[in-house]
N, C-alpha and C positions, 0 to 999 in steps of 0.2 A: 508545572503540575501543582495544584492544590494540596494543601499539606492537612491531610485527613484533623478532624480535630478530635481530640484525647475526652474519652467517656467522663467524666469524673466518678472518683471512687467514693462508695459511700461511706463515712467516715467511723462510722459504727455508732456514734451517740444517738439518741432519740432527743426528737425534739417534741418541746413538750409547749404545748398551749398556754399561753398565761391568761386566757377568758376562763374564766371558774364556770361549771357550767350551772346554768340557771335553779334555782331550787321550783320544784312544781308550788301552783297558785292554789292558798288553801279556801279560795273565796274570791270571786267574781267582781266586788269592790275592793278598794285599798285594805290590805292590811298594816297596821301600824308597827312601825318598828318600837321595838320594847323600850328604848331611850328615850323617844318624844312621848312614854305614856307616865302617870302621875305616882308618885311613891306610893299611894296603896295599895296601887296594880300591880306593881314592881316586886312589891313584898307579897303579894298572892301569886304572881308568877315562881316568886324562890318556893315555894312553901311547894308547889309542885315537881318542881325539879326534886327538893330534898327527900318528897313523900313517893312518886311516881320515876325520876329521872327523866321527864319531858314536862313539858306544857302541852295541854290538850288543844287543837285547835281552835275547837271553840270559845277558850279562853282570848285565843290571840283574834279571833276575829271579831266575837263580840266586843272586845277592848278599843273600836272605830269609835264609841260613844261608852267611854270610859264608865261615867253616872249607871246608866244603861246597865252596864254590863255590871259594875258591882250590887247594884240593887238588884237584879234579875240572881246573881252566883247566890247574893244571903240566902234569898227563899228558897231557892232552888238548894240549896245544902244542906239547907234544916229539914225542907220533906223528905229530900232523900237520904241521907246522912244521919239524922238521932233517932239515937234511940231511945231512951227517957220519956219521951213525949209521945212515942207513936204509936198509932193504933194499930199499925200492919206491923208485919216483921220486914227486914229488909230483901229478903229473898221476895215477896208480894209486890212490893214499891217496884224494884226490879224487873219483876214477869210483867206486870203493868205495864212499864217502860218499853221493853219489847214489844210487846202488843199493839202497841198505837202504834210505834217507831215503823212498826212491818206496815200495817195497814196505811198509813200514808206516805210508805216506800221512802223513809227518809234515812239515807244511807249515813248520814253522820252516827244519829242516834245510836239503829239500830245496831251497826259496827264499835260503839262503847260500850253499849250497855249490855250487848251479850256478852263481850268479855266480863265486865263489870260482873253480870248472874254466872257464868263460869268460875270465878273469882270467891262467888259466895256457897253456892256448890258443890264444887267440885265437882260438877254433871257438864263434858265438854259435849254433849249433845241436845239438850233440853232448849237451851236458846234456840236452837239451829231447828227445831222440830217446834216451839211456838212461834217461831219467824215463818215456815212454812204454813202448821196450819193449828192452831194451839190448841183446839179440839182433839186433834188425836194424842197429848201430851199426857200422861200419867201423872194426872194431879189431883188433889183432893177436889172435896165436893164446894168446900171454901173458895179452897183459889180458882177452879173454874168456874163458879157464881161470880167472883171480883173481876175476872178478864172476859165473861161476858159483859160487865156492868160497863167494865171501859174501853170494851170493842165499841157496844152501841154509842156509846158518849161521843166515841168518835165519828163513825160512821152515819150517825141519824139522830141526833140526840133531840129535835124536834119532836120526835114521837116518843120519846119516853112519859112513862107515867109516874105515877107513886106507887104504883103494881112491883115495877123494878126494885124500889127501894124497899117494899114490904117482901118481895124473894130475898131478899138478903139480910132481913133483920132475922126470917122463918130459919137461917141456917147460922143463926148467932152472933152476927156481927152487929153490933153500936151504932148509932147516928153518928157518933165520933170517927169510927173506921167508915163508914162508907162515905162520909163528908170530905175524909182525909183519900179515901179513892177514886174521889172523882176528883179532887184539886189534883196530885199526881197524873190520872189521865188529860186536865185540862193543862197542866205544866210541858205535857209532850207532843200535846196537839200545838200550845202555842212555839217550842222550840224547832217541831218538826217544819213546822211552816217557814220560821224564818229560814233554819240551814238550806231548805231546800230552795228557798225562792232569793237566798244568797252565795247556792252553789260551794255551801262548803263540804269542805274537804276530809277525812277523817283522817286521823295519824295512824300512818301503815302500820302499827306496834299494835293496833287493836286486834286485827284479824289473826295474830299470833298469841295473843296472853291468854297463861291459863288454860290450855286444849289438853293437858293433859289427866287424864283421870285419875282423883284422889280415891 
């Protein structure tokens, strides 16, 4: 007779996988590990961590073409970021930002930058209602004259005239401010395009910052 064979007991420990599991892909091409990128990057990467406690994706993936990407962050810091020099306030810079970011469905942007006007604020519903439809948003007669100016920049800027820019000087704004609002809408149409047609990613931290009402 065949000597039945004994179940083995399980021994109670768990076993545990030593594959780390994969981190999701924040971009469609290589992104660079922070080690092979050049000490200024390195030092704008810390300056994030210290200021935010992340590095924003688009930092790490525009960083593929190092030059690139630091010459793109200056401009791009100084339109959005001082204030000294600008002709908007930063809440306008921001609703602009969303603006375009909706209209050419570019999910990197718009997932920053509404926290980003959350942040400034304290209205966790106003991004989320100009990302839908920014006409019905309760704004002045300024700022919805400035996010018509760089809906159309975006959407048909072919047919604009000087007509546009004479409705916006009639409600008080400078050649300085509206010069400065169409380089911010052409700053978002140009980023919008690449994240999107580089499949980046946005840091899941966005869609949580700042939702609650100050």
């Amino acid at each position: 007779m065949a000597t039945p064979r004994k179940t083995p007991r399980a021994s109670g420990k768990k076993t545990t996988s030593k594959t780390k599991p994969q981190a999701m892909p924040t971009a469609w091409v290589r992104v660079p590990e922070e080690s092979e990128l050049p000490e200024d990057v390195r030092v704008l990467f810390g300056k994030f961590r210290e200021k935010t406690g992340f590095i924003p994706n688009v930092a790490r993936n525009f960083a593929l073409t190092p030059e690139h990407f630091l010459r793109w962050f200056r401009y791009y810091d100084f339109l959005m970021r001082n204030e000294d020099q600008s002709h908007l306030s930063r809440k306008e810079r921001e609703m602009i930002a969303v603006v375009v970011s909706s209209a050419n469905e570019c999910e990197y942007c718009l997932a920053s930058h509404s926290a980003y006007l959350r942040e400034i604020t304290g209205d966790p519903v106003l991004p989320d209602v100009l990302a839908a439809n920014y006409r019905r948003a309760h704004l002045t007669p300024r700022e919805h004259a400035l996010l018509d100016f760089a809906y159309q920049i975006t959407v048909d800027s072919a047919s604009m005239s000087s007509a546009d820019v004479q409705m916006l000087r009639a409600i008080g704004l400078s050649d300085e401010a509206i010069f400065e609002a169409a380089q911010v809408a052409a700053m978002f149409n140009f980023t919008n395009r690449i994240a999107n047609a580089m499949g980046w990613v946005p840091n899941e931290i966005y869609y949580y910052l700042h939702r609650d009402k100050k």
